[in-house]
mmCIF file of the N, C-alpha and C atoms, coordinates in Angstrom:
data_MODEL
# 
_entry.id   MODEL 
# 
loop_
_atom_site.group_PDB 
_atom_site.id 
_atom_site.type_symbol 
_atom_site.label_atom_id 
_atom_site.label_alt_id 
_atom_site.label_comp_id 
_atom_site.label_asym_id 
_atom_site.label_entity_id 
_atom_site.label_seq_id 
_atom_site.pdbx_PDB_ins_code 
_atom_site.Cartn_x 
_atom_site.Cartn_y 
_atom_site.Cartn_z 
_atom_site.occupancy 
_atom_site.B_iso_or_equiv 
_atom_site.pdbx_formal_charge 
_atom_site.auth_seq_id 
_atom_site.auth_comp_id 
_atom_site.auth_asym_id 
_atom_site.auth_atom_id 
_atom_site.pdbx_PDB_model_num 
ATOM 1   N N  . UNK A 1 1  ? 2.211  11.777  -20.510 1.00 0.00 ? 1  UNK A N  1 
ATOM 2   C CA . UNK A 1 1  ? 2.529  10.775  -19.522 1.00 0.00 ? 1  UNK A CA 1 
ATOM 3   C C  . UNK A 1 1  ? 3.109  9.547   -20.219 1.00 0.00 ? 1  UNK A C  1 
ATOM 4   N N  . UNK A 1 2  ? 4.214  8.747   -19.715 1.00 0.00 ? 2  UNK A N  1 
ATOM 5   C CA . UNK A 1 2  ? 4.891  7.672   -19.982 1.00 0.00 ? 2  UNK A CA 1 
ATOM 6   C C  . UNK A 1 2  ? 3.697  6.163   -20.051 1.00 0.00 ? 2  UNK A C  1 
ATOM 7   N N  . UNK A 1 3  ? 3.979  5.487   -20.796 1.00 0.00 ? 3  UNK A N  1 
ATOM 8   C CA . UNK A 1 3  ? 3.047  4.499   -21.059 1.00 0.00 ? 3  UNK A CA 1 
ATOM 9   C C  . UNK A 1 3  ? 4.052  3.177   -21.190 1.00 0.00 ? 3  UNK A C  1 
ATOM 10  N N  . UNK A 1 4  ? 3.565  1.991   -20.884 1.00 0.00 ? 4  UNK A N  1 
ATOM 11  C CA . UNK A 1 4  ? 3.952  0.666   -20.541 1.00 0.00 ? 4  UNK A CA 1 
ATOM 12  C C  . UNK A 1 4  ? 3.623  -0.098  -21.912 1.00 0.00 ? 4  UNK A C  1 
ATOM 13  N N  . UNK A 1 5  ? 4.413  -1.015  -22.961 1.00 0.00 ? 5  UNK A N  1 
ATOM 14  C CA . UNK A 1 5  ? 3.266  -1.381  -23.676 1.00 0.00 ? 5  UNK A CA 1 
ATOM 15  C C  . UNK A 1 5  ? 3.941  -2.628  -22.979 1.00 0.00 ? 5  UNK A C  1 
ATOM 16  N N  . UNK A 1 6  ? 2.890  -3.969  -22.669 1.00 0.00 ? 6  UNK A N  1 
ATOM 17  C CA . UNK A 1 6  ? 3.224  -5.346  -21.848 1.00 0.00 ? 6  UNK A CA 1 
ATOM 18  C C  . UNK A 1 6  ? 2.553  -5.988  -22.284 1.00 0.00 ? 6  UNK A C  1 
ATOM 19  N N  . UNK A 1 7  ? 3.104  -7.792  -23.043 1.00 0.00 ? 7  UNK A N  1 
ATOM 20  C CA . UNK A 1 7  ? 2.200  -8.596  -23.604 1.00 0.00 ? 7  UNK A CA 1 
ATOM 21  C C  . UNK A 1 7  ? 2.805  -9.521  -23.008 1.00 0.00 ? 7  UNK A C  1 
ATOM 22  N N  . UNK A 1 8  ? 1.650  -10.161 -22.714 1.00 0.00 ? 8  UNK A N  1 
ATOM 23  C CA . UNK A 1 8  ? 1.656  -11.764 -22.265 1.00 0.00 ? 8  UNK A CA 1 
ATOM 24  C C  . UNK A 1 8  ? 2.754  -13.055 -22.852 1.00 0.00 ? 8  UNK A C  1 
ATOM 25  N N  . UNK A 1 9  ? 3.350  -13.542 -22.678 1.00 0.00 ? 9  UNK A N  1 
ATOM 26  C CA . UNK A 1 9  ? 4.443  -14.485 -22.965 1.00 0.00 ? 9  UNK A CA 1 
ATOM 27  C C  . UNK A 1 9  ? 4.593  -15.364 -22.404 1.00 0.00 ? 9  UNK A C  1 
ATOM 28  N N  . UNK A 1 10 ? 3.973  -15.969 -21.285 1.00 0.00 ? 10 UNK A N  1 
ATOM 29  C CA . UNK A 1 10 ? 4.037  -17.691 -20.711 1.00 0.00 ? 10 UNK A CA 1 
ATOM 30  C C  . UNK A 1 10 ? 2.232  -17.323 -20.374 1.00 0.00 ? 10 UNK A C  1 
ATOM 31  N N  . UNK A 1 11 ? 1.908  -18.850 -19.894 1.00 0.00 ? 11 UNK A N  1 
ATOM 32  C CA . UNK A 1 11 ? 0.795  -19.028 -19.721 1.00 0.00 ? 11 UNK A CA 1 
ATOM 33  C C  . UNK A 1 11 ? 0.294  -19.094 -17.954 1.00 0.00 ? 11 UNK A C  1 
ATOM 34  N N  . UNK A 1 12 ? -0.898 -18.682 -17.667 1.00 0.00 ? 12 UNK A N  1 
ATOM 35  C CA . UNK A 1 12 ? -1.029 -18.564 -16.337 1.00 0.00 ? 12 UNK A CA 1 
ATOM 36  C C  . UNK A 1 12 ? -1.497 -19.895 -15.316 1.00 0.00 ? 12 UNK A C  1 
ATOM 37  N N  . UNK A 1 13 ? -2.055 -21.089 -16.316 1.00 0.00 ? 13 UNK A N  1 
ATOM 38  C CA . UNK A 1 13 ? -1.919 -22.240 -16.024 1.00 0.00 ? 13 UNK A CA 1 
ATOM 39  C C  . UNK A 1 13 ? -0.702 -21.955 -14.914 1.00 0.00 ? 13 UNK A C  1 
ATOM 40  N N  . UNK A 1 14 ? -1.536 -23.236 -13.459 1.00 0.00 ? 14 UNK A N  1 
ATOM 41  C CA . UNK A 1 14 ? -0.616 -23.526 -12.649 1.00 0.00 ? 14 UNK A CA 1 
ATOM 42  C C  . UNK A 1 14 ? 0.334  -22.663 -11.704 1.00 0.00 ? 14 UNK A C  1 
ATOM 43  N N  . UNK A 1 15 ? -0.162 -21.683 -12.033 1.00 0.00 ? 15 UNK A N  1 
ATOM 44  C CA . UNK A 1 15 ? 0.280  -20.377 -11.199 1.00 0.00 ? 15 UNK A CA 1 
ATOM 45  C C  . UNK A 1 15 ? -0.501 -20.157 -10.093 1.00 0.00 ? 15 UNK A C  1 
ATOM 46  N N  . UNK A 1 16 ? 0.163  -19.465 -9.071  1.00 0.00 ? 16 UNK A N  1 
ATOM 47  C CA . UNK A 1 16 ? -1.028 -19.307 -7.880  1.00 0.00 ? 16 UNK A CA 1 
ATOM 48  C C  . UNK A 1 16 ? -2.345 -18.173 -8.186  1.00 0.00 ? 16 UNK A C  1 
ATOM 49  N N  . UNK A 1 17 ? -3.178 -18.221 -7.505  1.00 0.00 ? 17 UNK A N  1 
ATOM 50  C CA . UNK A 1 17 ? -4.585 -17.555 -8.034  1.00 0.00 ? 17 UNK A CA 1 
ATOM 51  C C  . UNK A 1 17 ? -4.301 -15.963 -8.038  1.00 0.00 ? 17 UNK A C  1 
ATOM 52  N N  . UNK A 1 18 ? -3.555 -15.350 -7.259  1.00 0.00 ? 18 UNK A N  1 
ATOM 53  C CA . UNK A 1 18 ? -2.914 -14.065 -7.217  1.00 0.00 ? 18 UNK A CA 1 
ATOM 54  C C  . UNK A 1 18 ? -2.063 -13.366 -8.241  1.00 0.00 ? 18 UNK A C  1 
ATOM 55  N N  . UNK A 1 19 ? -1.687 -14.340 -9.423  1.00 0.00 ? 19 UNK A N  1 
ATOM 56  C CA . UNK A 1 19 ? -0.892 -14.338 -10.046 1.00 0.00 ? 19 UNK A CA 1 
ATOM 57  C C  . UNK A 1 19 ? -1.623 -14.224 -11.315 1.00 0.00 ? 19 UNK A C  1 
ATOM 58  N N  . UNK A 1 20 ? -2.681 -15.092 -11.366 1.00 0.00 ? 20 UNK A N  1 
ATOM 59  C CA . UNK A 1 20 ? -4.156 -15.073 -12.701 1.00 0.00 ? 20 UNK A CA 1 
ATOM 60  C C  . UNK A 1 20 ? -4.441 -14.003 -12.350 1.00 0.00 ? 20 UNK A C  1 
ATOM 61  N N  . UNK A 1 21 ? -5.272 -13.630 -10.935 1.00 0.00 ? 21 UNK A N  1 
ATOM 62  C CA . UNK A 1 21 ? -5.595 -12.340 -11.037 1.00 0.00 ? 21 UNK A CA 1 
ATOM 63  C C  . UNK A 1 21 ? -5.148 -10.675 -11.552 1.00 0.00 ? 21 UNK A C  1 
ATOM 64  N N  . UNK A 1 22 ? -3.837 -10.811 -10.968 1.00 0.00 ? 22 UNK A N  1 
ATOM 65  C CA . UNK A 1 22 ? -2.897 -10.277 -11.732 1.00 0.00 ? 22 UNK A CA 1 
ATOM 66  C C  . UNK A 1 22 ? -3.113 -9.591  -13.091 1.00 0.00 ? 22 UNK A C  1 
ATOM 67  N N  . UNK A 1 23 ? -2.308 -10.665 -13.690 1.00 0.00 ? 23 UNK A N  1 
ATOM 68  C CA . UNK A 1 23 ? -2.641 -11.067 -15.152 1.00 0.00 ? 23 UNK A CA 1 
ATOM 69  C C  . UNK A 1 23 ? -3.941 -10.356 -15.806 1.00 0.00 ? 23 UNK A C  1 
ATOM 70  N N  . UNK A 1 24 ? -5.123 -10.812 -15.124 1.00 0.00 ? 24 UNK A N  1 
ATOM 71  C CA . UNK A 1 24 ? -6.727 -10.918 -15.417 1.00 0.00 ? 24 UNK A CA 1 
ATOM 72  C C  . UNK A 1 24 ? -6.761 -9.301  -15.663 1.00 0.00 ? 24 UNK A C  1 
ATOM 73  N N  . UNK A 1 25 ? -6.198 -8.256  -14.193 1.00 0.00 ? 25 UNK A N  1 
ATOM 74  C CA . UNK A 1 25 ? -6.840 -7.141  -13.733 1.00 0.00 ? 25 UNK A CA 1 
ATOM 75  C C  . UNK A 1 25 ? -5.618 -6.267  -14.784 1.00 0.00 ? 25 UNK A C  1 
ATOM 76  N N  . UNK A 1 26 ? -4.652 -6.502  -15.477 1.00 0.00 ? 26 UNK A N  1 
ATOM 77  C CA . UNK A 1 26 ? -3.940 -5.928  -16.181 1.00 0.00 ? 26 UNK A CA 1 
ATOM 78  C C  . UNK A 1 26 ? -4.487 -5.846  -17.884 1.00 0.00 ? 26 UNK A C  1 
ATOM 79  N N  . UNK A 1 27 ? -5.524 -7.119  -17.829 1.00 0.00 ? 27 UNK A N  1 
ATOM 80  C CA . UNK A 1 27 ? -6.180 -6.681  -18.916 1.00 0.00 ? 27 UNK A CA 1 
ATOM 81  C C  . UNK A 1 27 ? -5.840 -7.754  -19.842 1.00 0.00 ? 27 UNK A C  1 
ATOM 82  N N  . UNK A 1 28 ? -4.829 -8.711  -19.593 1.00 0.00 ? 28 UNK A N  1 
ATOM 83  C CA . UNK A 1 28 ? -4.615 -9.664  -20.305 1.00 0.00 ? 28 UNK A CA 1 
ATOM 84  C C  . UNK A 1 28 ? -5.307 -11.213 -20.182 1.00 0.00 ? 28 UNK A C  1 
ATOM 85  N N  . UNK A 1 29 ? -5.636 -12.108 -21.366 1.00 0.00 ? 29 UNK A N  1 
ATOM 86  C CA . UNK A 1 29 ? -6.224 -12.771 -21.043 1.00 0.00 ? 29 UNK A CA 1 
ATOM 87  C C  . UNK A 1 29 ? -5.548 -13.848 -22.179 1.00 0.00 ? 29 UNK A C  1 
ATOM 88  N N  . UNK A 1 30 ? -4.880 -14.188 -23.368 1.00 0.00 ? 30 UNK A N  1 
ATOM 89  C CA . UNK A 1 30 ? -4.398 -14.824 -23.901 1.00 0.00 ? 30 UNK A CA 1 
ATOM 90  C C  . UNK A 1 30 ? -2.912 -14.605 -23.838 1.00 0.00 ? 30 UNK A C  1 
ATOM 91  N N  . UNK A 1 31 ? -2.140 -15.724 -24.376 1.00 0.00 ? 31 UNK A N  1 
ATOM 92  C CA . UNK A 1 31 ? -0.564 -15.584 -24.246 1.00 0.00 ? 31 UNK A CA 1 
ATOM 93  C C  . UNK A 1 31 ? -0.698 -14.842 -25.863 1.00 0.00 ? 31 UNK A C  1 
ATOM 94  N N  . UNK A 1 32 ? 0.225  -13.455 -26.061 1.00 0.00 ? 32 UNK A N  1 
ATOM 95  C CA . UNK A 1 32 ? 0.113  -12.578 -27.257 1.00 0.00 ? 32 UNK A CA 1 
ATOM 96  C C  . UNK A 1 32 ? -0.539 -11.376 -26.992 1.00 0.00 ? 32 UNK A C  1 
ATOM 97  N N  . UNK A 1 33 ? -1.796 -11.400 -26.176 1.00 0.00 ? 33 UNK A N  1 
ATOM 98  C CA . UNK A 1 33 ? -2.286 -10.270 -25.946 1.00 0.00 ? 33 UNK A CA 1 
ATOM 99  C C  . UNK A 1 33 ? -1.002 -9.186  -25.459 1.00 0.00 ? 33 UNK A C  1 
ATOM 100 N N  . UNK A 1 34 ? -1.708 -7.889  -26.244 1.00 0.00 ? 34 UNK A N  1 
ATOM 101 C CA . UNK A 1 34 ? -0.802 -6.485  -25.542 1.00 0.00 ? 34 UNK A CA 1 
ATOM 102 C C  . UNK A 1 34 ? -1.168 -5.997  -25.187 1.00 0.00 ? 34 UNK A C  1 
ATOM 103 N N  . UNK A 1 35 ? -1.468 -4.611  -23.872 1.00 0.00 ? 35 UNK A N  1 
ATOM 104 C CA . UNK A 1 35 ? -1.770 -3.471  -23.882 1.00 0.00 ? 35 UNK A CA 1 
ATOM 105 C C  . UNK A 1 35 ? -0.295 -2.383  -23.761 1.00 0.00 ? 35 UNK A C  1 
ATOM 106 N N  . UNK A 1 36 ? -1.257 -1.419  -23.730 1.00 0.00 ? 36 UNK A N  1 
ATOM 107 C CA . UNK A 1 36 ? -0.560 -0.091  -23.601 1.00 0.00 ? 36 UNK A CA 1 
ATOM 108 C C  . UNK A 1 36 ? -1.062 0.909   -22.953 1.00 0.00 ? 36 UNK A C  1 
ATOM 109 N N  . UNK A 1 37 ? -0.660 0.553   -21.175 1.00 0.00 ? 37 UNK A N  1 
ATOM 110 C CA . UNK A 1 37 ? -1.535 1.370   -20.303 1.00 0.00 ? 37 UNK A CA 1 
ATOM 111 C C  . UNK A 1 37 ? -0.324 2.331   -19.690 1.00 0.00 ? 37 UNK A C  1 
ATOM 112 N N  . UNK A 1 38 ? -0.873 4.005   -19.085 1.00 0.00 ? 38 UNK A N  1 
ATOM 113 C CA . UNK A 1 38 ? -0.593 4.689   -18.546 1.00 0.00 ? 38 UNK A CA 1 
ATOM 114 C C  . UNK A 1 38 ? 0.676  4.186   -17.110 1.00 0.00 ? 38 UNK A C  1 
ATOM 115 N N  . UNK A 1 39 ? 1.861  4.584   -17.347 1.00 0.00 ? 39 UNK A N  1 
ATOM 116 C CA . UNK A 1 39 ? 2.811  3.967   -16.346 1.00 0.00 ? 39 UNK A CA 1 
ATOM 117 C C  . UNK A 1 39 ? 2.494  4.618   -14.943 1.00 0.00 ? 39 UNK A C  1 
ATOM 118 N N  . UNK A 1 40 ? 1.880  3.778   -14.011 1.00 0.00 ? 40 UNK A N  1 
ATOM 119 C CA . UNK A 1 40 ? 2.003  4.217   -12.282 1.00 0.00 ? 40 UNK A CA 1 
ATOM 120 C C  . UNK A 1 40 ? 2.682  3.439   -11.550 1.00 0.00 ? 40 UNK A C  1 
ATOM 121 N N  . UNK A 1 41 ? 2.566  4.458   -10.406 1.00 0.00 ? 41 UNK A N  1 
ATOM 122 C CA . UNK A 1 41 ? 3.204  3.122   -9.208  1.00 0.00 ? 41 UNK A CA 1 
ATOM 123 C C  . UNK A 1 41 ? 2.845  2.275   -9.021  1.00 0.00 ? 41 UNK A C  1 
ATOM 124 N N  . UNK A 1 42 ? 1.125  2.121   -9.335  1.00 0.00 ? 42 UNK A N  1 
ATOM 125 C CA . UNK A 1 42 ? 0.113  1.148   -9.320  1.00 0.00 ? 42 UNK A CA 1 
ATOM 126 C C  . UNK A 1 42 ? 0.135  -0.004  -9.619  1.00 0.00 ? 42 UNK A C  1 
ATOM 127 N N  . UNK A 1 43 ? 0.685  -0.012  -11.520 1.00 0.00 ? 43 UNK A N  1 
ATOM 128 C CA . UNK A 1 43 ? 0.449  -0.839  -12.531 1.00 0.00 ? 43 UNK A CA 1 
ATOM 129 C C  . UNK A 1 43 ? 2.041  -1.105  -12.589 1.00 0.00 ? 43 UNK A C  1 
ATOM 130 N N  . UNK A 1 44 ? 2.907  -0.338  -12.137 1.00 0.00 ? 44 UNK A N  1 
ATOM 131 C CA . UNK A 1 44 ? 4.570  -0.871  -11.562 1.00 0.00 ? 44 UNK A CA 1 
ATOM 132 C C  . UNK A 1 44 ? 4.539  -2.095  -10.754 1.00 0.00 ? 44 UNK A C  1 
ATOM 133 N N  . UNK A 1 45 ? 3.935  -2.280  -9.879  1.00 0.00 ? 45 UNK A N  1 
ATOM 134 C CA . UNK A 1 45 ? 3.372  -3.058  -8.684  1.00 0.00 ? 45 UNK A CA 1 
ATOM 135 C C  . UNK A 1 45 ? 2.924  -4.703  -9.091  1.00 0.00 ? 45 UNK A C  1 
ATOM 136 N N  . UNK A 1 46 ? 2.118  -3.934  -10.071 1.00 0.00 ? 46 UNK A N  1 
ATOM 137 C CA . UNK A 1 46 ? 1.314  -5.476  -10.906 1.00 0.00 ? 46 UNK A CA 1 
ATOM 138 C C  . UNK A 1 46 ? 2.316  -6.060  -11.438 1.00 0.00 ? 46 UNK A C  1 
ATOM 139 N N  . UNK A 1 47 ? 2.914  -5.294  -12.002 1.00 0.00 ? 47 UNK A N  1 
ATOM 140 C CA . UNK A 1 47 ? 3.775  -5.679  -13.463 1.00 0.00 ? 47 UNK A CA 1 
ATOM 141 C C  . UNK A 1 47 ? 5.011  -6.552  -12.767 1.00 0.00 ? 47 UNK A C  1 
ATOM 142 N N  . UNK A 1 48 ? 5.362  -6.229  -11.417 1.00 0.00 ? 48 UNK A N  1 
ATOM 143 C CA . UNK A 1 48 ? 6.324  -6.775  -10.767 1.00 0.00 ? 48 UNK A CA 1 
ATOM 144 C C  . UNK A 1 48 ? 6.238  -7.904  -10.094 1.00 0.00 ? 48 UNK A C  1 
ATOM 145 N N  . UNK A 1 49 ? 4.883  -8.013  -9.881  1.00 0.00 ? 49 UNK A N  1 
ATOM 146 C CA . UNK A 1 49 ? 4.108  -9.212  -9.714  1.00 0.00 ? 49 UNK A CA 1 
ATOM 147 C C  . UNK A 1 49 ? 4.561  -10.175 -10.402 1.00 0.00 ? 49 UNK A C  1 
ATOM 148 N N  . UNK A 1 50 ? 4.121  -10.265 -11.808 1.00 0.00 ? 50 UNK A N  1 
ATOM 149 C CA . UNK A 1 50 ? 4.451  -11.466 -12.597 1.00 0.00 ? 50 UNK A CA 1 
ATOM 150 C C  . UNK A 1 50 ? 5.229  -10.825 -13.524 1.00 0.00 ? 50 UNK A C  1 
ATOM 151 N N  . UNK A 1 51 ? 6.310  -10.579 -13.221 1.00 0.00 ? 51 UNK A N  1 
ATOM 152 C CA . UNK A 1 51 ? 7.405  -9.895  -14.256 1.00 0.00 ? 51 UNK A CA 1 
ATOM 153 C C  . UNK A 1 51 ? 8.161  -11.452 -15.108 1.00 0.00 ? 51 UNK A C  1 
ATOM 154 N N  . UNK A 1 52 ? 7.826  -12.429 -14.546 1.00 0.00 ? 52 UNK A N  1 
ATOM 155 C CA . UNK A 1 52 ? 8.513  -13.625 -15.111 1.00 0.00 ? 52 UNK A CA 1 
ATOM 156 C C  . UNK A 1 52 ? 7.029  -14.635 -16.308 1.00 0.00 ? 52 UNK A C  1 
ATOM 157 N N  . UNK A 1 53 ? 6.325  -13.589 -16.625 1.00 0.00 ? 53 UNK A N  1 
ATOM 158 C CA . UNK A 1 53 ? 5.343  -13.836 -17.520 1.00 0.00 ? 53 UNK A CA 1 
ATOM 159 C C  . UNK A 1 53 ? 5.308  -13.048 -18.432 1.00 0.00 ? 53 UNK A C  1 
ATOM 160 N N  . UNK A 1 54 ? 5.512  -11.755 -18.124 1.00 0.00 ? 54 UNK A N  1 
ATOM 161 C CA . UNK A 1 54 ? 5.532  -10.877 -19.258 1.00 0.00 ? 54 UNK A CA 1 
ATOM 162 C C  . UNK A 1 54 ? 6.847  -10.429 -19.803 1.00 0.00 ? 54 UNK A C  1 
ATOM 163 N N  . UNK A 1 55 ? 6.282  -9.458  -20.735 1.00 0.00 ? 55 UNK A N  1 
ATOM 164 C CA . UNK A 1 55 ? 7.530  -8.685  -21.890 1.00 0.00 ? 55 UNK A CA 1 
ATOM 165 C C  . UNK A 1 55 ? 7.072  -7.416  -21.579 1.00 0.00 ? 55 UNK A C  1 
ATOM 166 N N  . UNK A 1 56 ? 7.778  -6.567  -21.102 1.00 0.00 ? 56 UNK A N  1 
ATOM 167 C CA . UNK A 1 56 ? 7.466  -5.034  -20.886 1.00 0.00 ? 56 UNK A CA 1 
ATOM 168 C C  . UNK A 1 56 ? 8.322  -4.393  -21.704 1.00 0.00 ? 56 UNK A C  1 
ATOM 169 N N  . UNK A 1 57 ? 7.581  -3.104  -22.287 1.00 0.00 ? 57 UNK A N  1 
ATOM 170 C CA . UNK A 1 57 ? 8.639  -2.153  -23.108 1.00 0.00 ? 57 UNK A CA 1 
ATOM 171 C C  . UNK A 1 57 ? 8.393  -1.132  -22.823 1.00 0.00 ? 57 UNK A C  1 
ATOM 172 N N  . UNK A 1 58 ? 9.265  -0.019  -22.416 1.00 0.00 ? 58 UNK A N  1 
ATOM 173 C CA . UNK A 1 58 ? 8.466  1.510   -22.191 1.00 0.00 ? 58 UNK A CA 1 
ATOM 174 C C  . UNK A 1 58 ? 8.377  2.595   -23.225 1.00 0.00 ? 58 UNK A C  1 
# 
């Protein structure tokens, strides 16, 4: 299965609370943090959410 790796790159300061959460439930919690989670429609969804915070690579 295809995998996402996505690290944090602006800060969530001042953002609306939907947007931390976001962030929060993707697993990230500092600006630098990375993961490398399983690609769904799911975590497509999130990621599109705050696509103007992160760095995605597939």
């Amino acid at each position: 299965m295809a995998s996402l790796k996505i690290t944090l790159k602006r800060s969530v300061i001042g953002r609306p609370g939907y947007q931390v959460e976001t962030v929060k439930s993707l697993g990230l919690h500092k600006i630098g943090d990375t993961r490398e989670i399983n690609d769904t429609p799911a975590l497509r969804g999130m990621v599109n959410t705050v696509k103007h915070l992160l760095e995605v690579h597939e």
